[in-house]
C-alpha positions in Angstrom: -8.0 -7.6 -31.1 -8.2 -6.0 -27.7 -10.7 -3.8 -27.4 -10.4 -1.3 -24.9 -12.9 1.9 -26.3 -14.8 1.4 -22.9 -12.2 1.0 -20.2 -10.2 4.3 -21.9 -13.8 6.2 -22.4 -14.3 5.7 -18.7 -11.2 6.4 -16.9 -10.8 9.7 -19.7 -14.3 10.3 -18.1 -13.4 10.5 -14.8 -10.0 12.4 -15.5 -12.3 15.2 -17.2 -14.4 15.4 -13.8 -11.5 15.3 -10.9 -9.6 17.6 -13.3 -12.2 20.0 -12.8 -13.4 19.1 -9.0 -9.9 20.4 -8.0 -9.2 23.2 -10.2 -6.3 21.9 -12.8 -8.1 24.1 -15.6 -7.7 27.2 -13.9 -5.3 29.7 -14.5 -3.5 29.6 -10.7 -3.3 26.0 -8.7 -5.2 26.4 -5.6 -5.7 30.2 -5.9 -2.2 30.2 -6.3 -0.1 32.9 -9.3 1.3 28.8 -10.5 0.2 26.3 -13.1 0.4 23.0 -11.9 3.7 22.3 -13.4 5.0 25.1 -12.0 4.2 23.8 -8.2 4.8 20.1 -9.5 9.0 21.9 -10.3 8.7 23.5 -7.1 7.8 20.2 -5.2 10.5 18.0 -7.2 12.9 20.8 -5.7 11.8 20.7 -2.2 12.2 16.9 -1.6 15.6 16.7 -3.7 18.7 16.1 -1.8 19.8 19.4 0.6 22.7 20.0 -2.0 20.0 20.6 -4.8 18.0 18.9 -7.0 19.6 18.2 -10.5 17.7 20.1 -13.2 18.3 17.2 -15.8 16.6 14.9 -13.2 13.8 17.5 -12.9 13.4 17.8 -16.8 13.6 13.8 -16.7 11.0 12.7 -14.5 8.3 15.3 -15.4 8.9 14.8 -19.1 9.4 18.7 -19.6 10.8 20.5 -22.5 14.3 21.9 -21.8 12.9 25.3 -22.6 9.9 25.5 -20.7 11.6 24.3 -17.6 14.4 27.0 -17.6 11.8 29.6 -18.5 9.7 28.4 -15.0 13.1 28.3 -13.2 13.7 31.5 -14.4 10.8 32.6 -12.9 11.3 31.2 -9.6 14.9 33.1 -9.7 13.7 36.3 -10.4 10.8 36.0 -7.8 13.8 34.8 -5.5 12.5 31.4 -4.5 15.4 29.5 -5.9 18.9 29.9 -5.7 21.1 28.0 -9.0 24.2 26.1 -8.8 26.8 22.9 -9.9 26.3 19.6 -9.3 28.8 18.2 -6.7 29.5 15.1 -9.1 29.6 17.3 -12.3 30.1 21.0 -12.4 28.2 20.6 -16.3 25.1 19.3 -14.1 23.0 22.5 -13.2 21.2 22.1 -9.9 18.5 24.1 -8.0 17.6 24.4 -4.4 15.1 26.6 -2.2 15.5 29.5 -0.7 13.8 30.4 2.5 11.2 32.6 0.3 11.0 29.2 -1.9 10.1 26.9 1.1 7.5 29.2 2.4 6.2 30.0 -0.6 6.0 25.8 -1.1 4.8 25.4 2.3 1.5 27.5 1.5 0.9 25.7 -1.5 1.3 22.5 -0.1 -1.1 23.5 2.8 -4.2 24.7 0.9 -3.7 21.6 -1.5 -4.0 19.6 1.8 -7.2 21.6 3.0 -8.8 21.6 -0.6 -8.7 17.7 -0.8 -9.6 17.4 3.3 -12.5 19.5 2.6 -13.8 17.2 -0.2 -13.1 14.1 2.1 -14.9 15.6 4.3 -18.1 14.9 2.6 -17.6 11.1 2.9 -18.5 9.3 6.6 -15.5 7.1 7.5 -16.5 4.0 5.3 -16.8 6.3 2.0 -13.1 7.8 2.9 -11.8 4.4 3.4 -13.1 2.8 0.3 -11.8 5.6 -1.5 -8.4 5.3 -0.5 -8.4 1.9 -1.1 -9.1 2.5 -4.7 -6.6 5.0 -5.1 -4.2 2.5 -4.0 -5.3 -0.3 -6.3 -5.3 2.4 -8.8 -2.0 2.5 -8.2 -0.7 -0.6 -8.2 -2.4 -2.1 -11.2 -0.8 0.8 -13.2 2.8 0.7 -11.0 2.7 4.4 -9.9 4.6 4.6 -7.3 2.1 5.8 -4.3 4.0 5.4 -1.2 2.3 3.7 1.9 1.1 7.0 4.2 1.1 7.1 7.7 1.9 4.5 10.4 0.8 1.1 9.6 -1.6 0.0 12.9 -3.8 -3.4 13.4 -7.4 -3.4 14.1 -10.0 -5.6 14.3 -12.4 -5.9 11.1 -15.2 -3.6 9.8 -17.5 -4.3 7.5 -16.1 -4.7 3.8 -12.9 -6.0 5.4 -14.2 -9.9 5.0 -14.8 -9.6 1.2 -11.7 -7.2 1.0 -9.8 -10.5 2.4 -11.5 -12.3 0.0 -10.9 -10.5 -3.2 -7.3 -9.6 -2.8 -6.5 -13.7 -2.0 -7.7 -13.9 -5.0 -6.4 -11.8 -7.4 -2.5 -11.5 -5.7 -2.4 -14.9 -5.9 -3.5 -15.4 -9.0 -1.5 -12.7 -10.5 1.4 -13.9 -8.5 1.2 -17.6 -8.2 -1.5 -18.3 -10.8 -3.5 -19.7 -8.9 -7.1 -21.0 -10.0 -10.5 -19.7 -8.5 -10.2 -22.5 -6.6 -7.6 -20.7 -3.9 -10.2 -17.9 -3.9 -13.1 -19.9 -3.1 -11.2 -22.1 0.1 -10.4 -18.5 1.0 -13.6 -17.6 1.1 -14.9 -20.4 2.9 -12.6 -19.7 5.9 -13.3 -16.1 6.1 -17.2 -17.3 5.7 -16.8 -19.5 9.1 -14.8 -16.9 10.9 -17.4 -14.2 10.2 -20.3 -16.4 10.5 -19.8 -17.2 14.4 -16.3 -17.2 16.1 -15.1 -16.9 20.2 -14.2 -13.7 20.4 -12.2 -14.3 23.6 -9.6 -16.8 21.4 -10.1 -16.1 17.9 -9.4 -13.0 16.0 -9.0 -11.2 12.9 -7.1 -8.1 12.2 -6.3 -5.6 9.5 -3.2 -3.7 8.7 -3.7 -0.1 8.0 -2.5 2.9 7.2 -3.7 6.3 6.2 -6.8 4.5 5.5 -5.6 1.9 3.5 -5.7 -1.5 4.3 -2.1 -3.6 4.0 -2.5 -6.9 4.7 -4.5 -9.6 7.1 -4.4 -12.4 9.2 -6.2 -14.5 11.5 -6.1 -17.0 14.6 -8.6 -19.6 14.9 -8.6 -22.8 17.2 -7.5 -26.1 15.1 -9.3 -29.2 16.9 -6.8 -31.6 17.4 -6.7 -35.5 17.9 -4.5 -35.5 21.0 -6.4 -33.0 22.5 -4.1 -30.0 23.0 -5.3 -27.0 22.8 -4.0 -25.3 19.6 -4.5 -22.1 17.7 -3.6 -21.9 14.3 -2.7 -19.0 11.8 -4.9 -18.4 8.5 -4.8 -16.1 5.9 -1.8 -14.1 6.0 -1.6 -11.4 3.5 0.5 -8.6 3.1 -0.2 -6.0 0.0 2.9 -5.3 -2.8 3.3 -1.8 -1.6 3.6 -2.6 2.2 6.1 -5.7 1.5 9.7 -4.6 2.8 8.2 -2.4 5.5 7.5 -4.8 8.0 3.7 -5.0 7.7 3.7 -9.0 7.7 6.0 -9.6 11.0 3.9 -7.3 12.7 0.7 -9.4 11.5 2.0 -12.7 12.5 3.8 -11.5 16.0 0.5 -9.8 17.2 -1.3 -13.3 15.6 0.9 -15.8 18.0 1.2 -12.9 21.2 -2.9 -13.4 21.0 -2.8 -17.1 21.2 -0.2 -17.2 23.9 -2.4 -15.1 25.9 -5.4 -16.7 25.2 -3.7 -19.7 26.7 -3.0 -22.0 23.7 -0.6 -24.6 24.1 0.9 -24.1 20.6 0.2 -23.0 17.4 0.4 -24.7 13.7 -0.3 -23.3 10.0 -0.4 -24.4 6.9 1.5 -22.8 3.9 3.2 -24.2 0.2 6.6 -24.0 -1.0 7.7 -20.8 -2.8 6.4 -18.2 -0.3 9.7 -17.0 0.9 9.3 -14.0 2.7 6.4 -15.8 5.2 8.8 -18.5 5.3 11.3 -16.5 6.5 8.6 -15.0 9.0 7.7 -17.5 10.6 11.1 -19.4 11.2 12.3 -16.3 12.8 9.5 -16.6 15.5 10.0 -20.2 16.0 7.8 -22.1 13.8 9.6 -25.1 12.3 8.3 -27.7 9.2 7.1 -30.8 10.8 5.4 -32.0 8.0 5.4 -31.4 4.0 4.1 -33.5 0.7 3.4 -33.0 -2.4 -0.2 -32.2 -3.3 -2.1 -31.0 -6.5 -3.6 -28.1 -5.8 -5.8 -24.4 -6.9 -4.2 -26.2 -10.1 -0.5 -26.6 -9.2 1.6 -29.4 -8.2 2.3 -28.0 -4.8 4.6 -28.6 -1.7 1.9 -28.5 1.2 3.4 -27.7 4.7 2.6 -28.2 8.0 4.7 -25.6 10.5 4.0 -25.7 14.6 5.3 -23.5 17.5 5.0 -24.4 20.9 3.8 -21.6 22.9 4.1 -22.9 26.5 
């Protein structure tokens, strides 16, 4: 049988102490006259559609008691922050938008929420603050909450924990998603090892996709000795994070990867990749790469398609 009496000890452990860091016990949320549900109704009303947001939806998503919710909208009627109404699609459907009282009202809240958790941040130096909204992220996705991706998504060159941040999530994406064997992890490591161990900064980099302080994905260009001669760059490690697929993240790696070695005057460019990987597939076709090679292999404890994709860049 599973046992789990430490993992749920620990992470009951830590909900008892950032429950009480930022205030949840006490009577008003952030010296506010409203409970936490109350704000968390008042913020499921201010980002619903301009028409209203549906009060079955409200009661739906925060799991609320049809009673305790119209008493709390009650509230926010009499205090004049809402205004009540029909649903466009169904007159039965109540809905509830804000009124101008209600968005300021909101907008106070949400601004001494944002101060309160800035002014604990601001005990961290910039390594702490990104670490720690790295793990809120993994957090995140290894219980499927849906935390969106904050912020605009930049590239920048590595800092330290980014190699073994490389390293780790090769490893455990792919062998979530691919099952692949520690094998994978450890050829990823070796490459990452060489790059960080001694590289030419003038034609080889590395970068990392951020955003908000959370790292996205990664990729790297590194020259590929060649029998002809030829001087040729080639594309390794390409990784884009679950909650940043869709959004463009990837593209954005591998354009910036193959704009670097045009300027760094590479001739053309090559990568290797396996079948299934759609999406970088897809990627790299649309910026001109094309298969000029592919077998089958056994590999990180698959029978794999191995293949061979070049560019020219000149």
């Amino acid at each position: 049988m599973l046992d789990l009496t430490h993992a749920v000890a620990a992470l009951r452990s830590f909900n008892r102490a950032y429950t009480k860091v930022i205030g949840l016990l006490d009577e008003g949320l952030v010296k506010s006259p409203y409970t936490l549900t109350e704000v968390r109704v008042l913020f499921e009303i201010a980002y619903a559609d301009p028409d209203g947001a549906s009060v079955a939806r409200i009661r739906e998503d925060l799991g609320l008691d049809a009673g305790y919710l119209s008493r709390i909208l009650a509230r926010f009627d009499e205090e004049g922050m809402v205004v009540k109404g029909r649903a466009v699609e169904d007159a039965r459907r109540g809905t509830v938008a804000l009124t101008d009282r209600g968005r300021s009202v909101f907008s106070g809240l949400e601004e001494r929420s944002s101060e309160q958790v800035a002014a604990l941040l601001s005990r961290l130096g910039e390594g702490e603050r990104g670490r720690l909204v790295e793990s809120v992220a993994q957090v995140g996705t290894l219980l499927n909450l849906d935390i969106a991706v904050g912020g605009d998504v930049k590239l920048r060159p590595p800092r330290a924990g980014d190699y073994g941040w490389a390293v780790e999530r090769h490893g455990v994406l792919y062998a979530v998603e691919r099952d692949f064997d520690e094998t994978f992890e450890a050829d990823v490591a070796r490459i990452v090892a060489d790059y960080a161990a001694g590289h030419d900064a003038e034609r080889e980099a590395f970068w990392i996709a951020e955003a908000g302080g959370r790292r996205l994905g990664c990729v790297a260009c590194v020259r590929r000795p060649t029998d002809d001669g030829v001087d040729t760059a080639q594309l390794r490690i390409l990784l884009v994070e679950p909650a940043a697929r869709g959004l463009g993240v990837g593209r954005r790696l591998v354009e910036e990867c193959v704009e670097f070695a045009r300027k760094a005057g590479y001739a053309r460019m090559m990568l290797f990749t396996v079948d299934g990987l759609t999406a970088a597939h897809r990627i790299y076709r649309d910026l001109g790469f094309e298969i000029v090679h592919q077998e089958a292999v056994e590999l990180w404890g698959h029978h794999l398609v191995e293949q061979e994709w070049w560019m020219e860049l000149v």
